[in-house]
Every structure is written in C-alpha cells, then in structure tokens.
C-alpha positions as CSV (number, residue, x, y, z in Angstrom):
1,X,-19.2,-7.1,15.5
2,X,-15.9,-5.8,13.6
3,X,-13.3,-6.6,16.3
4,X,-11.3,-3.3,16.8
5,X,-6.9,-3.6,16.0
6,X,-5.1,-4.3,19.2
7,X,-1.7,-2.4,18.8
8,X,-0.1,-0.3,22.0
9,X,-1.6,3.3,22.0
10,X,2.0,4.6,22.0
11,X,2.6,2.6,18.9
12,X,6.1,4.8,17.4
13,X,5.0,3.9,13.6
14,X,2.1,5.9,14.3
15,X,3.1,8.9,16.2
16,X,3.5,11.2,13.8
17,X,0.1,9.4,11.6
18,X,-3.2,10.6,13.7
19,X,-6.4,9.1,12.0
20,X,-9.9,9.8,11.6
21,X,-12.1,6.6,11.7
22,X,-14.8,6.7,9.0
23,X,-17.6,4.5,9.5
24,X,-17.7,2.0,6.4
25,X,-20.7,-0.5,5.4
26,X,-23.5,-1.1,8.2
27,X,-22.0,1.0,10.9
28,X,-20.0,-1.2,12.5
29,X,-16.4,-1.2,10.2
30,X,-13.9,1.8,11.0
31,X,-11.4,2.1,8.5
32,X,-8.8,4.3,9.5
33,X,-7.7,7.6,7.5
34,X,-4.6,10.1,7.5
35,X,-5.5,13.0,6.1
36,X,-3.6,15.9,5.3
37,X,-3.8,18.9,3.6
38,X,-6.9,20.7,2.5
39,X,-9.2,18.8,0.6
40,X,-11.4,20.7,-1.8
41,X,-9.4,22.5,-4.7
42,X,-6.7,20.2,-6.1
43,X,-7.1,16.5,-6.6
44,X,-6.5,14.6,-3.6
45,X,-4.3,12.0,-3.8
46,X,-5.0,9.0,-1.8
47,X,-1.9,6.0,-0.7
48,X,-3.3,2.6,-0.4
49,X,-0.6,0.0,1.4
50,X,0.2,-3.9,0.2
51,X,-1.3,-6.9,1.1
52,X,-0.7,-7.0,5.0
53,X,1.0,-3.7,5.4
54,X,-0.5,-0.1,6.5
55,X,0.0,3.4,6.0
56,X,3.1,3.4,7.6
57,X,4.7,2.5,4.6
58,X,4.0,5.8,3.0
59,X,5.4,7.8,6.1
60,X,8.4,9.3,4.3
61,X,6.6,9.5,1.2
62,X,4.0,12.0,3.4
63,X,6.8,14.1,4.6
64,X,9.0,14.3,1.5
65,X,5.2,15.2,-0.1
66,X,4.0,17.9,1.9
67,X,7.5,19.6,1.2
68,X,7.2,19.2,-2.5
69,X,3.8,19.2,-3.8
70,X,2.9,22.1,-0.8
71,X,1.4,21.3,2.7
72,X,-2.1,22.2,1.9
73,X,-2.7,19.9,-1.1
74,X,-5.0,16.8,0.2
75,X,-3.1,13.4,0.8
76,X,-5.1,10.6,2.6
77,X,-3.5,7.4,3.6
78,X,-5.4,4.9,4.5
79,X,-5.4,1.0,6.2
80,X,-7.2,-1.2,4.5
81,X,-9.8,-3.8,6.8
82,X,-7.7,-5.8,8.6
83,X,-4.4,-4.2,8.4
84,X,-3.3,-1.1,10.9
85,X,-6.0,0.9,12.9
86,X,-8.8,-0.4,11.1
87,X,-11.4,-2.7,12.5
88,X,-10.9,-6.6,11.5
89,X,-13.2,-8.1,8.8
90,X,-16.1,-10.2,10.9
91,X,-16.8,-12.2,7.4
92,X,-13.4,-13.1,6.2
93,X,-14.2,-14.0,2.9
94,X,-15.0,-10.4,2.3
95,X,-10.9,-10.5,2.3
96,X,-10.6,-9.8,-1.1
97,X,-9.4,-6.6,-3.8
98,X,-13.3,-6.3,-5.1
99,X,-14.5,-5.7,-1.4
100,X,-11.6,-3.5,-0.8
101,X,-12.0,-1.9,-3.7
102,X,-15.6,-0.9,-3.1
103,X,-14.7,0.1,0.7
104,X,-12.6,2.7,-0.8
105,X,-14.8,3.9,-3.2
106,X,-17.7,4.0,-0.1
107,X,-14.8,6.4,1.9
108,X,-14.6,9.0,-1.0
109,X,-18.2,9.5,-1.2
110,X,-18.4,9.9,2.6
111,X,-15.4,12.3,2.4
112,X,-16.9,14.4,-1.2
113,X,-14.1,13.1,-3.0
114,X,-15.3,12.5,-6.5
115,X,-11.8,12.0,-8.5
116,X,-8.5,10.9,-7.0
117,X,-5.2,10.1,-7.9
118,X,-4.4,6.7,-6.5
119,X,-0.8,5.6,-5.2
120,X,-0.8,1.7,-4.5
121,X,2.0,-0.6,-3.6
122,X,1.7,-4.2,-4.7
123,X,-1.8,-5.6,-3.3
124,X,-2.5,-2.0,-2.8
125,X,-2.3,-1.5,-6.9
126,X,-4.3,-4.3,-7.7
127,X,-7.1,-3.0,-5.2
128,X,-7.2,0.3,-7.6
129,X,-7.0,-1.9,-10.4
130,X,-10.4,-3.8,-8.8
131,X,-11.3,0.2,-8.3
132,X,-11.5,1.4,-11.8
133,X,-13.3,-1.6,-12.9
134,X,-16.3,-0.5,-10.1
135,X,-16.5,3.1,-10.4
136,X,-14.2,4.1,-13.6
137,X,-14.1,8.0,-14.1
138,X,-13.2,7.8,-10.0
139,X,-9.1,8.1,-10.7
140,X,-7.6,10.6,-12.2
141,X,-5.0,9.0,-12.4
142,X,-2.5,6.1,-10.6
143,X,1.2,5.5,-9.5
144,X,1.6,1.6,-9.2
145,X,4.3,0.4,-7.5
146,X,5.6,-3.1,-7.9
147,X,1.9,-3.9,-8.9
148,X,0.7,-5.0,-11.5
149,X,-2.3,-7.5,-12.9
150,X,-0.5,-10.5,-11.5
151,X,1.4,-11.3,-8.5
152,X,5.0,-13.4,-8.6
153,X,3.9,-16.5,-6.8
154,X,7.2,-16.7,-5.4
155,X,7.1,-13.4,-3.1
156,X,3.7,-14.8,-1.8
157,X,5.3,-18.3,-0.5
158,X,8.3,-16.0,0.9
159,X,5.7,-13.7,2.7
160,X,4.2,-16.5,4.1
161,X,7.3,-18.4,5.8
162,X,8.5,-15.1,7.3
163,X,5.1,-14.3,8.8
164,X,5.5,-17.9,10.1
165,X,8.9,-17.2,11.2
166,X,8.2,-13.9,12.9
167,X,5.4,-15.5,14.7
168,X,7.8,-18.5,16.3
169,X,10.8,-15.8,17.2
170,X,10.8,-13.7,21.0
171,X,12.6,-11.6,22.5
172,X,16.3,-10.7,20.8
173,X,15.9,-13.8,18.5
174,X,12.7,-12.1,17.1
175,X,14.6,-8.8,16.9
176,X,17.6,-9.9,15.2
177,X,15.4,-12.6,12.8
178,X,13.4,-9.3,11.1
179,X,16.6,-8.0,10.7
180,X,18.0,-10.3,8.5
181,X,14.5,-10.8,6.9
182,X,14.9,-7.2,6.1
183,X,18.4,-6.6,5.1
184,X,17.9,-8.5,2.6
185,X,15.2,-6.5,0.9
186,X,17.4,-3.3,1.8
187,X,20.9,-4.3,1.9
188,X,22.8,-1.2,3.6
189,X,20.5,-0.1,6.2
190,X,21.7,0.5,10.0
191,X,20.1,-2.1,12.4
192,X,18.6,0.7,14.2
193,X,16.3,1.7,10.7
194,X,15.5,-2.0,9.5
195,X,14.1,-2.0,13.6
196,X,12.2,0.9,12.9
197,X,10.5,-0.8,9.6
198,X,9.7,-4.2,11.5
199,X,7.6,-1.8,13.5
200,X,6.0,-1.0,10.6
201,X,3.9,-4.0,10.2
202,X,4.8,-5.5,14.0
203,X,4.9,-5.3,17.0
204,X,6.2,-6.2,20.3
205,X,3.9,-7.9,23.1
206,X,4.7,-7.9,27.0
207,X,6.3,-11.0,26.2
208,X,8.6,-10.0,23.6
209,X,6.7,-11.7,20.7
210,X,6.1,-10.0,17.6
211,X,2.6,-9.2,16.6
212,X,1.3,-8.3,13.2
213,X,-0.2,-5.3,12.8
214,X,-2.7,-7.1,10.8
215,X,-5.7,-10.0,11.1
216,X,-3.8,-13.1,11.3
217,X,-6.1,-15.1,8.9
218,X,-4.4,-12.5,5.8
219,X,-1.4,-14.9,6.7
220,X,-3.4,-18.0,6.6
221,X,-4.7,-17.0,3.4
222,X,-0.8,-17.2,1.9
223,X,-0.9,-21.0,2.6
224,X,-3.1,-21.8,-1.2
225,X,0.1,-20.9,-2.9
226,X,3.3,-22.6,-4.4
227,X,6.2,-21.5,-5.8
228,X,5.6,-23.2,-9.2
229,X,2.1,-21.6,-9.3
230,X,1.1,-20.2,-12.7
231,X,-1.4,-17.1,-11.8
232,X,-3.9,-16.0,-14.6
233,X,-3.1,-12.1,-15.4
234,X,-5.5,-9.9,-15.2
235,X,-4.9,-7.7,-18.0
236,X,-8.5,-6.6,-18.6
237,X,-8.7,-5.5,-15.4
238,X,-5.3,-3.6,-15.7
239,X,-6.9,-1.8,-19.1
240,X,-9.8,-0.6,-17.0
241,X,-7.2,1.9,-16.5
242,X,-6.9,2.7,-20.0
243,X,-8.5,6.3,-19.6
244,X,-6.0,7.1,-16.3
245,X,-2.5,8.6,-17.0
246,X,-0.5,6.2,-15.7
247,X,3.0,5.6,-14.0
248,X,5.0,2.6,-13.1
249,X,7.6,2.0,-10.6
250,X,9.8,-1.3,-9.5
251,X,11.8,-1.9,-6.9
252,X,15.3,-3.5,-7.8
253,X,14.8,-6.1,-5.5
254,X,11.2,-6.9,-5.6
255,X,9.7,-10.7,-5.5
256,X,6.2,-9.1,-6.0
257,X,6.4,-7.4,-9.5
258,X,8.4,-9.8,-12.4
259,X,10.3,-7.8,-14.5
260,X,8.6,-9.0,-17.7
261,X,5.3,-8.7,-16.4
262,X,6.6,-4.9,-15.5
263,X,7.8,-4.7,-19.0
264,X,4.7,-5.4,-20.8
265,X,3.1,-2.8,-18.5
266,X,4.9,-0.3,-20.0
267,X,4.6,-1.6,-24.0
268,X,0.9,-1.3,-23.2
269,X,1.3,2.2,-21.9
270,X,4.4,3.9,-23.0
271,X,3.5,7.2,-22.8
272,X,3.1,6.8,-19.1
273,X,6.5,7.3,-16.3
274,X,8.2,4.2,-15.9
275,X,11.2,4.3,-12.7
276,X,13.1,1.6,-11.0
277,X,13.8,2.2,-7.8
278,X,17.6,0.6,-6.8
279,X,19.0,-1.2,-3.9
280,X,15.5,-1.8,-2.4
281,X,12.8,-4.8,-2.1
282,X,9.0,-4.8,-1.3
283,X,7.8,-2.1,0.2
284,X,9.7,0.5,-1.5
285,X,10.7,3.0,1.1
286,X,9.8,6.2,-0.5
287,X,12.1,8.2,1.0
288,X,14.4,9.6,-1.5
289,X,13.4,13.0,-1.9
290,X,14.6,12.8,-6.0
291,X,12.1,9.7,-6.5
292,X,9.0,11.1,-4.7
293,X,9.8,14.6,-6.7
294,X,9.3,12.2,-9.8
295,X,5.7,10.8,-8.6
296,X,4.9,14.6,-7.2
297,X,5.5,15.9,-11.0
298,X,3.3,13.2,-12.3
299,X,0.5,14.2,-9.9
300,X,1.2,18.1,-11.0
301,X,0.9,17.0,-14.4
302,X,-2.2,15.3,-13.8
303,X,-3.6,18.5,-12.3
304,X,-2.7,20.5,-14.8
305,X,-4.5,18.2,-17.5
306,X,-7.7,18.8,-15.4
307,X,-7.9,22.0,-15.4
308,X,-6.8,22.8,-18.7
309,X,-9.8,20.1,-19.6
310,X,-11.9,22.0,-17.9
C-alpha cells in the first residue's frame, strides 16, 4: 500500500495551503492538490516543485498571483509522490521525471484540464519537460525556473551532504545549521524567515530532529552522483517544447541551472522571456511582487494567443 506523509497536522507551511487528494494510478496513490481559483474559462496554470521540495515553495508566488492575475483564475499547486502531503511511492523505481510526468498528466484528465500552462522549478521543469514529450499539445505554455535539460552535478552532491547534515543536527544545533545552509542561498534574510523556509521542506520531531517533508530514499538516490560528473543534456527532450511559448528564469545564486546551459536555452528560443532573479539560490522565493507581475504577463499573453487562435 502507498504509505501516507507523516508531517504534524498543524504543520505552519501548510496553513494557509488546504489540498484535495486526487486518487492517482490503481486507487491507492493520493497526490495532493492546491487549487485555487475557478477552473473552467481561462487556462489554468499549474506549479510543479523541485526535486525534494513541495508546494510550499510557490506560497508567495500564490498570494502575489491571485492579486495580479485576479482571484478567480485557476492556479493548482501540486506535491509530487513522495514529497509533501502526497502518499510515498510503494515501487521506488517509479522515482523518476517520466512517471511523474505521466502522474500529472493522469491529474488533468481527472480534473477536465485539457491545456495548462506549466510553472516548474529545477526537477519540477524537467518533469514538464518529460511532460510534453508524453502528451504534447497538453501545455500551453511553461515558465522554467533554474531548469533546464540538464542538472549541474555540483548542486546535486551539495543537496545531498545537507540532507545528510540536517538529518545528524537536533535541537538548536539543527536550527541554527539550516540557517547557515540557507543564508547562504539568500544572503540578507532575518533568521526568523530563513526558519520559516527550513519548514518548508522540514520539520521538527518530539525530539527536536528535523524531518524531511519528503521519502527519504529521494535522498539516497543523490548518493550516484560526483562533483566531476559529466550529465548528457537532454536537448531533444527540451525541443518537445518547441510548440509552447516559453520563458526562462535563473536565480543569481543557483547551483542547479549553469549559466551557459541557461544561455543556450535562450539562443534556441529568443523570442521567449528570459529574467534573472538577484541575491537568491535554489528555490527562488517568488515573492517579489515586480518578478511574479513578469511571469503573470507571460501567462496573460499566453491567454490572449488562445483566444485570438481560436
């Protein structure tokens, strides 16, 4: 059986997230959704996470959203298996962006969702990248953020030793560790907001150890990489996208996205948005209000290409 996400009910990086659980596969997977809006009407616009993370990370971008784009157009965020509130893969070579992919293409048929735009951070992007290749005329279009059709081998070893690291650390020492873990991915930033964003993918037991908000064998997974790997790009895979207006964002400080893997990106597609986004690391925050205005007139302009085409 899919083993359910342990996680205290009262969890604060969900409060303000309620989900629907939407049976995926043979009745036994629940992958959890945040839906908001009105779907039906306007093209909905759907916020896959990274590797380990969940739909926390887009819980400015949701606010900031609703404000802009209007509070009754459709915005779904979801957790991928294994991550958040949904249910833990049983078969964990099913851990994987071609399964993923196809899980979220199973959710928009069971929600009547028959084109999308996509919004992924780093794993998250290459999932809709696995996406297009499946079920093509699906996205309407796509945002990537520090993704791309290969990952920097180096942010994949660092994920890995501060998993390992979070894992070891209790109490204040595991507090104040994820602080200095994140302050360096946004330099600035009060203690009491990098302690809100450990919460994002963590947290707390009775014993003060911090818990990933996540299947611990995504961790394990990290350990077939080095440093000094050379990963194959997946360009095709990237040009299954050729059809889907396209925008590109990269966080200053990223170790997921390279910049000249980010720069060939946009020589391939020039036409589409390309924005850096300053001062921050992996996951990009999302919560200045003048750089998700810049993703909500993309989606607007994707709308507006739909209807005039139709």
């Amino acid at each position: 059986m899919a083993r359910a996400r342990k996680y205290p009910p009262d969890h604060p990086a969900f409060a303000d997230l309620p989900v629907r659980n939407i049976t995926i596969g043979a009745g036994r997977d629940q992958m959890a959704v945040h839906i908001a809006g009105r779907l039906g009407g306007r093209v909905p616009v759907i916020c896959v996470p990274g590797y380990h993370r969940n739909m926390a990370d887009y819980s400015d971008f949701a606010r900031y959203f609703g404000r802009l784009a209007g509070e009754n157009w459709p915005l779904l965020l979801v957790d991928l298996f294994g991550r958040g509130r949904s249910t833990d893969r049983e078969d964990k070579t099913h851990y994987a962006s071609p399964r993923d992919a196809a899980d979220l293409i199973e959710l928009t048929t069971a929600l009547g969702i028959e084109r999308a735009v996509f919004v992924g951070q780093g794993y998250g992007g290459q999932v809709i990248m696995a996406l297009a290749t499946q079920k093509p005329n699906l996205p309407a279009g796509a945002v990537l953020i520090d993704a791309g059709p290969v990952s920097d081998p180096r942010g994949l070893v660092r994920l890995r030793i501060n998993l390992a690291h979070m894992g070891e650390w209790k109490g204040s020492a595991a507090r104040l560790g994820m602080r200095r873990i994140l302050a360096s991915d946004y330099p600035g930033l009060v203690d009491t907001r990098l302690d809100q964003l450990a919460l994002r993918a963590h947290y707390f037991d009775r014993r003060g150890r911090a818990r990933g908000l996540f299947d611990p064998h995504l961790a394990k997974m990290l350990e077939a990489f080095d440093t000094d790997d050379v990963l194959v790009a997946q360009w095709p895979m990237f040009e299954t996208l050729r059809h889907a207006p396209l925008m590109f964002m990269r966080s200053q400080l990223t170790d997921q996205l390279r910049r000249d893997t980010f720069e060939e990106m946009i020589r391939r597609r020039p036409e589409a948005p390309a924005l850096i986004i300053s001062g921050q690391g992996s996951p990009a925050l999302l919560d200045d209000v003048e750089e998700v205005r810049a993703i909500v007139s993309f989606i607007e302009d994707v709308a507006a290409r739909r209807r005039q085409a139709a």
